[in-house]
Structures are given as structure tokens and as C-alpha cells.
C-alpha positions as a Markdown table, in Angstrom:
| # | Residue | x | y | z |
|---|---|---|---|---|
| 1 | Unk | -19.6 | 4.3 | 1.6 |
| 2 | Unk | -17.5 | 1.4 | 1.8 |
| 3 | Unk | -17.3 | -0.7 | 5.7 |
| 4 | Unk | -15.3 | -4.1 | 6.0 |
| 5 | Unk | -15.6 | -5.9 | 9.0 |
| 6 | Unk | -13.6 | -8.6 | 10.5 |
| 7 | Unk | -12.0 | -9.5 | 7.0 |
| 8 | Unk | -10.1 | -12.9 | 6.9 |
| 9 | Unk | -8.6 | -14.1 | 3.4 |
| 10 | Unk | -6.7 | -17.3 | 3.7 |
| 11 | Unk | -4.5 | -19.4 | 1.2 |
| 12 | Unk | -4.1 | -22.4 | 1.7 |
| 13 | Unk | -3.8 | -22.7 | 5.6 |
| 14 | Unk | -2.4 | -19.5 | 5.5 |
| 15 | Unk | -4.1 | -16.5 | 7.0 |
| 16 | Unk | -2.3 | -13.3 | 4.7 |
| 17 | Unk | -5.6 | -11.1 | 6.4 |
| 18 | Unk | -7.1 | -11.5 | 9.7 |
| 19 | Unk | -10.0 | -10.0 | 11.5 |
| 20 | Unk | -9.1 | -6.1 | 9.3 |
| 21 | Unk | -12.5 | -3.8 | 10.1 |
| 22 | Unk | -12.3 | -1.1 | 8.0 |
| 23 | Unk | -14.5 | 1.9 | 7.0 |
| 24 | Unk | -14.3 | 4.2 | 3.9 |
| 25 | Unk | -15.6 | 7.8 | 4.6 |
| 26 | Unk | -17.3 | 10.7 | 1.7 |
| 27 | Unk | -14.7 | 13.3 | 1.5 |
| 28 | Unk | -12.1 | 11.4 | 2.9 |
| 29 | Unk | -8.5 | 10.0 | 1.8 |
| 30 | Unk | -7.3 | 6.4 | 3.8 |
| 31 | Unk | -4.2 | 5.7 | 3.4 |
| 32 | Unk | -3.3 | 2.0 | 3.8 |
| 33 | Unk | 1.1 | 1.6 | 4.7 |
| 34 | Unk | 2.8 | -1.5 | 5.6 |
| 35 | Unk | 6.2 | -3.5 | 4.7 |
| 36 | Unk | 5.9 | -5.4 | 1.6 |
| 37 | Unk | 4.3 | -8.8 | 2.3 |
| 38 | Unk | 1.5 | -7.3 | 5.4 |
| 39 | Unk | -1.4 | -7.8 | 3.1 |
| 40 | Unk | -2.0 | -4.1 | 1.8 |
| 41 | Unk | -2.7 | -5.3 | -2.1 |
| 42 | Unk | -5.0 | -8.4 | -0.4 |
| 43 | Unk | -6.8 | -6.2 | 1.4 |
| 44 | Unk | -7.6 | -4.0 | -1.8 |
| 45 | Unk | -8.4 | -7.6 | -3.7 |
| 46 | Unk | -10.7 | -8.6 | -0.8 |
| 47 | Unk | -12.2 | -5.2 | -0.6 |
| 48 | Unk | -13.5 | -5.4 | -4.3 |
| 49 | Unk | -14.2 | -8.9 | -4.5 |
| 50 | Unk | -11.4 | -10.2 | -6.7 |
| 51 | Unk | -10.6 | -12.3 | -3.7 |
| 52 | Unk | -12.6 | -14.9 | -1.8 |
| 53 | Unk | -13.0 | -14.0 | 1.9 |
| 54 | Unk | -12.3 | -17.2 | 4.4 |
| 55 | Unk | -14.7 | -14.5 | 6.9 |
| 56 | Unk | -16.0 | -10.9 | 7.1 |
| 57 | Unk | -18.2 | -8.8 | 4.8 |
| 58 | Unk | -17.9 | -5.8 | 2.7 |
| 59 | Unk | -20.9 | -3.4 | 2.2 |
| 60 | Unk | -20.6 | -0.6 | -0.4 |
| 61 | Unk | -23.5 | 2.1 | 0.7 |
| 62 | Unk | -24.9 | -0.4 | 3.1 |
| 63 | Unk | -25.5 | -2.9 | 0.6 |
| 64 | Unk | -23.2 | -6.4 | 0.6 |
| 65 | Unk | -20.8 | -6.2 | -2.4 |
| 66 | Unk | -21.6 | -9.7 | -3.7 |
| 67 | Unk | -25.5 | -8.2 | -3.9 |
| 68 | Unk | -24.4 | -5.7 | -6.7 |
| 69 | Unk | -25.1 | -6.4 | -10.5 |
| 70 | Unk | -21.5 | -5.4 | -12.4 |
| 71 | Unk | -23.0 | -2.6 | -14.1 |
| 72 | Unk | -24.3 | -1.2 | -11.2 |
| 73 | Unk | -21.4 | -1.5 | -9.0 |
| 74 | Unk | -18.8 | -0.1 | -11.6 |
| 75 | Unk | -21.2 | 3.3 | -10.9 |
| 76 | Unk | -19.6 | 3.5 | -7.7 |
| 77 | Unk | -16.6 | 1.5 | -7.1 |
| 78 | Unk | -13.6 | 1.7 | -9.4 |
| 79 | Unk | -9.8 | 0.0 | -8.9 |
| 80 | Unk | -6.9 | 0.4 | -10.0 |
| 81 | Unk | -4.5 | -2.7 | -9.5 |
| 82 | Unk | -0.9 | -2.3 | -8.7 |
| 83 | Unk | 0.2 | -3.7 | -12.5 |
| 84 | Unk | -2.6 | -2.8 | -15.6 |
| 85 | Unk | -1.2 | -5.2 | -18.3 |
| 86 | Unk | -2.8 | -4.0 | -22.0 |
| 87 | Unk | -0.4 | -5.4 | -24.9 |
| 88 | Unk | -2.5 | -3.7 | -27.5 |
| 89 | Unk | -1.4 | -0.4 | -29.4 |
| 90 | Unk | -4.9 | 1.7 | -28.5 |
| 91 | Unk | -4.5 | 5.2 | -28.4 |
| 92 | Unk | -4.1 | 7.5 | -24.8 |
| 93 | Unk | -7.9 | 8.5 | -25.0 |
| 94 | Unk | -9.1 | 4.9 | -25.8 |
| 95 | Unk | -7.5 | 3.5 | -23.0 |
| 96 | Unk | -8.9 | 5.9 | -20.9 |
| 97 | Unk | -12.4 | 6.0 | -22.2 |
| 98 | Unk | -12.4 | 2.3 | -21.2 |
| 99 | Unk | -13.3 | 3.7 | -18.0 |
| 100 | Unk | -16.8 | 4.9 | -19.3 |
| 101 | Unk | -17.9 | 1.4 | -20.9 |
| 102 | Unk | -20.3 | 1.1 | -18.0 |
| 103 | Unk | -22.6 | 4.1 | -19.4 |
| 104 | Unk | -24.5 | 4.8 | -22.6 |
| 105 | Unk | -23.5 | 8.8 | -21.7 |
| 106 | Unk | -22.8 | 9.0 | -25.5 |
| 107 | Unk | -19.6 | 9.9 | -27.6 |
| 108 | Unk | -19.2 | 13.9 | -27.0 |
| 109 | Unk | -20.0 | 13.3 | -23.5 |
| 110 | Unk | -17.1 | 10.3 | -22.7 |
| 111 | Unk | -14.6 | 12.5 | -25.0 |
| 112 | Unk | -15.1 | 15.7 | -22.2 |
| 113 | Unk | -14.6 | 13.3 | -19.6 |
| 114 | Unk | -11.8 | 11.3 | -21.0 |
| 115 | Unk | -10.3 | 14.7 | -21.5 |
| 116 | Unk | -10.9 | 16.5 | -18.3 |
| 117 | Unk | -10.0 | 13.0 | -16.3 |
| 118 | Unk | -6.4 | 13.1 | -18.4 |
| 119 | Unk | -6.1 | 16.7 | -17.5 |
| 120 | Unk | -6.7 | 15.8 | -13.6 |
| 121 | Unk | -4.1 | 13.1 | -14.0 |
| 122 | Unk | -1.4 | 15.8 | -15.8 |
| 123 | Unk | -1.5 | 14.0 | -19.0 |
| 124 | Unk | -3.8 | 15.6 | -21.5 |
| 125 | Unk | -0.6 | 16.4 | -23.3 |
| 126 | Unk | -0.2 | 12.7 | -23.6 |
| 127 | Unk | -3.8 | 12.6 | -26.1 |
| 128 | Unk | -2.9 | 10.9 | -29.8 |
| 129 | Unk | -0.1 | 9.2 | -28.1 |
| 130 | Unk | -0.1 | 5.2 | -28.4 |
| 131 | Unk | -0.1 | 3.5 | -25.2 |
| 132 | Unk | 2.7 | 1.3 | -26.2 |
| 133 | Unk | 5.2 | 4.0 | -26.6 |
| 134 | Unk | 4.8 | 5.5 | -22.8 |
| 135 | Unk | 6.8 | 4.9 | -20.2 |
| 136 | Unk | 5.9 | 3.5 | -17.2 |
| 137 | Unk | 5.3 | 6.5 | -15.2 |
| 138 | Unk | 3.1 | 7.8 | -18.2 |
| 139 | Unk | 1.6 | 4.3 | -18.4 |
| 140 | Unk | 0.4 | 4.5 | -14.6 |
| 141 | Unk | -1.1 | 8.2 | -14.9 |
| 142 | Unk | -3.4 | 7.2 | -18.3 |
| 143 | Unk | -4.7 | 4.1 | -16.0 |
| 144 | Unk | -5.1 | 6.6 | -13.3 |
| 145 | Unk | -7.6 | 8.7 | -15.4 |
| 146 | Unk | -9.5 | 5.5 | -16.9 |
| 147 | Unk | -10.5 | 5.1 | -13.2 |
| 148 | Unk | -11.6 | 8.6 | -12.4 |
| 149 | Unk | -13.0 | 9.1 | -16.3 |
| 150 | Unk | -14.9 | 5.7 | -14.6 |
| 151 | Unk | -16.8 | 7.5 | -11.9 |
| 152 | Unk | -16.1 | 11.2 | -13.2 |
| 153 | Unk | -16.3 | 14.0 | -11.7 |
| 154 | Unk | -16.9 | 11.7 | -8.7 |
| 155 | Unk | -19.2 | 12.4 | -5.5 |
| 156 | Unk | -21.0 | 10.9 | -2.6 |
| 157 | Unk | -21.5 | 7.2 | -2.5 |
| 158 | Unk | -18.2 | 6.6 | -5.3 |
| 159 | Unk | -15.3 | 4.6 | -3.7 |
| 160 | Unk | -12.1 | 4.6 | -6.0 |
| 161 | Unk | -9.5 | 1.9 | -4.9 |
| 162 | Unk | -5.9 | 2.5 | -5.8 |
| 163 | Unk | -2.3 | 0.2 | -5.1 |
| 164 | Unk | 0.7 | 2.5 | -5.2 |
| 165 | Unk | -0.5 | 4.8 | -8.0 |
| 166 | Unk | 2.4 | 6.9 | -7.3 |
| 167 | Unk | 5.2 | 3.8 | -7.6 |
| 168 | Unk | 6.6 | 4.5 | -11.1 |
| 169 | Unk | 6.0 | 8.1 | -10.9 |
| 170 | Unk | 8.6 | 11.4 | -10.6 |
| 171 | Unk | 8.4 | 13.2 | -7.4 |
| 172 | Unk | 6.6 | 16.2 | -9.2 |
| 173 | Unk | 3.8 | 14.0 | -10.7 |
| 174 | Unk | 3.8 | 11.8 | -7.1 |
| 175 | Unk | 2.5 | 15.2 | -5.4 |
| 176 | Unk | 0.5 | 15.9 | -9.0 |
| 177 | Unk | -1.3 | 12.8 | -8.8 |
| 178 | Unk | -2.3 | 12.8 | -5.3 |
| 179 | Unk | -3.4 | 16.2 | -5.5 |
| 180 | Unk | -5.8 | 14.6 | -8.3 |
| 181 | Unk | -6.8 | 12.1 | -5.8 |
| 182 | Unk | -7.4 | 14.1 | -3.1 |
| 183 | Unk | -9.5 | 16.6 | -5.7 |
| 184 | Unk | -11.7 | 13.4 | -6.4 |
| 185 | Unk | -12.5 | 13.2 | -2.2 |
| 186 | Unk | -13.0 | 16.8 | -2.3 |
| 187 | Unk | -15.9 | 16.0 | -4.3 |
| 188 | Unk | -17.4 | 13.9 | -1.8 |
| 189 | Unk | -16.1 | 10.5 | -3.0 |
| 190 | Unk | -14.0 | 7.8 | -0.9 |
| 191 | Unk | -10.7 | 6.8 | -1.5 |
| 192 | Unk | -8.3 | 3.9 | -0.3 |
| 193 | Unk | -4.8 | 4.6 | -1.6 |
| 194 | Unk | -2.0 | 2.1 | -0.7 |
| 195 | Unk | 1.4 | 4.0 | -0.5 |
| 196 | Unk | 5.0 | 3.6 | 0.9 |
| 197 | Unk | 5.9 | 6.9 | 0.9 |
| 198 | Unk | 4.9 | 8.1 | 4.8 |
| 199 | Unk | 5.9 | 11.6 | 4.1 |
| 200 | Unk | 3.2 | 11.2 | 0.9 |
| 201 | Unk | 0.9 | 8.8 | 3.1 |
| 202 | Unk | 1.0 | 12.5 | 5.9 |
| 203 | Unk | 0.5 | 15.0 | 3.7 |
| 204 | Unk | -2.5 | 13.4 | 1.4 |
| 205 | Unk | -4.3 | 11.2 | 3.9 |
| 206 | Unk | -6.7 | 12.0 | 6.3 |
| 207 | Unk | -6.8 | 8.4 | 7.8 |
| 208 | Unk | -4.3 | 5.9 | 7.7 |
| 209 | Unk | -4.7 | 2.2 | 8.4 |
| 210 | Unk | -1.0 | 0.6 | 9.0 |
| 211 | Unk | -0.8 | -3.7 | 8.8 |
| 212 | Unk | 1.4 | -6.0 | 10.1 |
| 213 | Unk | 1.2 | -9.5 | 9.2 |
| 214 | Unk | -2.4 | -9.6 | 8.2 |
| 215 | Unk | -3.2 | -7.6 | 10.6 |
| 216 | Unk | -4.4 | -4.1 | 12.0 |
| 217 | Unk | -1.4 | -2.8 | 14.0 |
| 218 | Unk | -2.6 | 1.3 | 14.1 |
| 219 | Unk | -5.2 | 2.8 | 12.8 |
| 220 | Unk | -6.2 | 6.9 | 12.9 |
| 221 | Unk | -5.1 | 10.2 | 12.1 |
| 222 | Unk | -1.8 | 10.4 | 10.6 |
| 223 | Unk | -0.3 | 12.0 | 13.5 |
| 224 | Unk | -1.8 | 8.8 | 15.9 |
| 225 | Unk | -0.7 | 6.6 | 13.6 |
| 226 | Unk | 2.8 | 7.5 | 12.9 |
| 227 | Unk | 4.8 | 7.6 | 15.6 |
| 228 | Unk | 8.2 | 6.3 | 16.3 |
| 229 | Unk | 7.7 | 3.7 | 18.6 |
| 230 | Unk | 4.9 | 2.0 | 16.1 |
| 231 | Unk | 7.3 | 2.7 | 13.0 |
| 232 | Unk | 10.0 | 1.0 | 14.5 |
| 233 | Unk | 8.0 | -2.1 | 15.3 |
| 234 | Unk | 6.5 | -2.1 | 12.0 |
| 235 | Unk | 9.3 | -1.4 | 9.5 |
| 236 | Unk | 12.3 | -1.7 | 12.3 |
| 237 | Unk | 13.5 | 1.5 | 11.7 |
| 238 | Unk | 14.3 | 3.9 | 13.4 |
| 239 | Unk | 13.2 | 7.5 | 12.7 |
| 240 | Unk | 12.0 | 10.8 | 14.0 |
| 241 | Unk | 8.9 | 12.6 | 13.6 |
| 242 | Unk | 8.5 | 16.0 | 13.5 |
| 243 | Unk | 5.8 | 18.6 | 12.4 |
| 244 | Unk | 6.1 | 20.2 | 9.1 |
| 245 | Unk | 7.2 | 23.7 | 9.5 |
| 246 | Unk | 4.6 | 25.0 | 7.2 |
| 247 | Unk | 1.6 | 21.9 | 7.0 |
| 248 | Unk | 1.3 | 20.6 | 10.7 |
| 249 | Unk | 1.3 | 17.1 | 9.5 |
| 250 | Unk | 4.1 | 14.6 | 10.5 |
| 251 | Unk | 7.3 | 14.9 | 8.9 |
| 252 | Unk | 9.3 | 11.5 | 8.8 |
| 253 | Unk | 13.1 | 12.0 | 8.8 |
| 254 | Unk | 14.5 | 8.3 | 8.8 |
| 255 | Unk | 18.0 | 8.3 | 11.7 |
């Protein structure tokens, strides 16, 4: 799927990444934590090429990144940045189909994906609606079905990139959206999902990569990688972790 290795982005004399291996699996959710400033949103800019690496490589099915054509690499790598800036008054279901530029899959076909990608995201009801007139919230949940409408209904061999999709979002449609996202692995596709939420980051992840200045400080299951001790040196707080009466995974209860 998609494997970084020994990632270094610099700038200026900066290092902001250093030496980050990474590896995306089919059928599997990463989860990528840190405090604000470690690098998590470089990381996803490096991973898809929107940022020059100072060392390293990324390979997206054993192929280097930079060796894909566009068209060909929007088939199986899709991103969704942290802000989506669109100034333009297009309909719910035009911004969304955007997604499916990349294909010549025909009209009826894009409109039953734009439709069942809006649905996955819980906003089908938001169909006729201009863009302009969402909230934010509703804004981030029609980009988040442009990218799965992109590489709908997803599968082996898709990566789908995503920083903080749940940061504007209720705590209903936070769980909602992730369940979307984990659907999308469930299909055999790979996902990188940058979150701050560790209670979120337990329950929806099945790997989680934590940085720390630029750098690697844990990386595993989310029971190896969230423990107090590591927390604390991370975030410097101090917290307790527990297992969820009813889910086994970590439960995060800040002191």
C-alpha cells in the first residue's frame, strides 16, 4: 500500500520531520497523534508529495510516488487537507462529484456514487444545498465524501489521507464519520487519519504512530502506544488509562 521510509522534510535549516518510517496496511486504520507543532499535517504533505522531502521515499503499491502519472495516482491515493477553501456557490453534489473528475465512469454512474459517498458521510440530507450556506461541520463532511466518492467504494491498493476530519464536527457525527472511515478499511483500503482526540484515536485505529518534534516517539497498537508514562512525555499530562468496560481498547481519563 503506502511505505515511507526514513522521511526528512526540512525548512530552511530546520528539520520539522526526521528519519519517520512509516507503512500503510489494506484493511487497516493508522492513526497519527501528536501536540500541535510535531509535524502530523507535514507528514501527511510529505506523504502525498505536496511537500519536497530533504531525504526518504514514499512508495504507493511498491511503486515511488513521484513515478505516478496524476491520473493514475488519483485511482488510488486521495487527501483530504486540514482546511478545503472553495469560495464558489456549487451545489452539495457538485462539490462532491469533484471527487470523480479522474474517471470517464459517466453521469448516472458519478451521481450513485456522489450519493451513496454523501450517505457514508451522514449528509445525503445535505443534496440541493449550496456549499456556501453550510456550516463548518457540514462543510468538512461534503469534503469528506468528495474523497471517498474519489476512490468509491474503495478496496485493496486505495490509500485515503485525512488531517483531523473530525475537528469541526459534533460528537455524534465525530463517531459517524469515523465509522465511515473505518467502513472504507473495511473494504480493504488504507487509511492515515490525524486526530487529537485519543479516546477517538483508541476506539477507530488499529495502529497509531505518535510524533514528537519531527520525530517517531511510539509507534503500535493503541494499547502499546498509549500509555501514561509516553503521554506524559509527549503532551505533559498527566492521565490514566484504563480499559473500556465494554470495547477493550484504552480509555484515556485525563487527572
Amino acid at each position: 500500500m503506502l511505505q515511507a521510509r526514513q522521511l526528512e522534510v526540512r525548512r530552511g535549516p530546520s528539520k520539522v520531520l526526521c528519519g519517520v518510517d512509516l507503512q500503510l496496511h489494506a484493511g487497516r486504520v493508522t492513526g497519527v497523534l501528536g501536540a500541535n507543532g510535531a509535524g502530523k499535517s507535514t507528514l501527511l504533505s510529505a506523504l502525498c508529495a505536496e511537500l519536497p522531502l530533504a531525504a526518504g521515499e514514499v512508495m504507493l503499491n511498491g511503486r515511488a510516488l513521484a513515478d505516478w502519472p496524476d491520473q493514475e495516482r488519483a485511482h488510488c491515493l486521495a487527501v483530504l487537507p486540514q482546511h478545503s477553501t472553495l469560495n464558489f456557490g456549487f451545489r452539495v453534489e457538485e462539490v462532491v462529484g469533484m471527487g470523480r473528475l479522474p474517471y470517464a465512469t459517466g453521469r448516472q454512474v458519478d451521481a450513485q456514487i456522489v450519493r451513496a459517498a454523501l450517505a457514508a458521510a451522514d449528509s445525503e440530507h445535505l443534496l440541493g444545498r449550496s456549499y456556501l450556506q453550510l456550516s463548518g461541520g457540514e462543510r468538512q463532511r461534503v469534503h469528506l465524501a468528495r474523497v471517498l466518492a474519489q476512490l468509491w467504494p474503495g478496496g485493496v491498493g486505495q490509500v485515503l489521507l485525512l488531517d483531523e476530519p473530525t475537528s469541526m464536527l459534533d460528537p455524534l457525527h465525530q463517531h459517524s464519520i469515523l465509522q465511515a472511515v473505518r467502513a472504507f478499511a473495511d473494504q480493504g483500503g488504507a487509511v492515515l487519519v490525524i486526530v487529537h482526540d485519543l479516546n477517538l484515536a483508541a476506539r477507530y485505529c488499529d495502529d497509531l504512530l505518535l510524533l514528537n518534534q519531527g520525530r517517531v516517539c511510539s509507534s503500535g497498537t493503541p494499547s502499546q502506544v498509549l500509555r501514561p508514562d509516553v503521554l506524559h512525555q509527549v503532551f505533559g499530562l498527566e492521565v490514566l488509562v484504563q480499559q473500556h468496560p465494554e470495547r477493550n481498547h484504552p480509555l484515556i481519563i485525563a487527572r
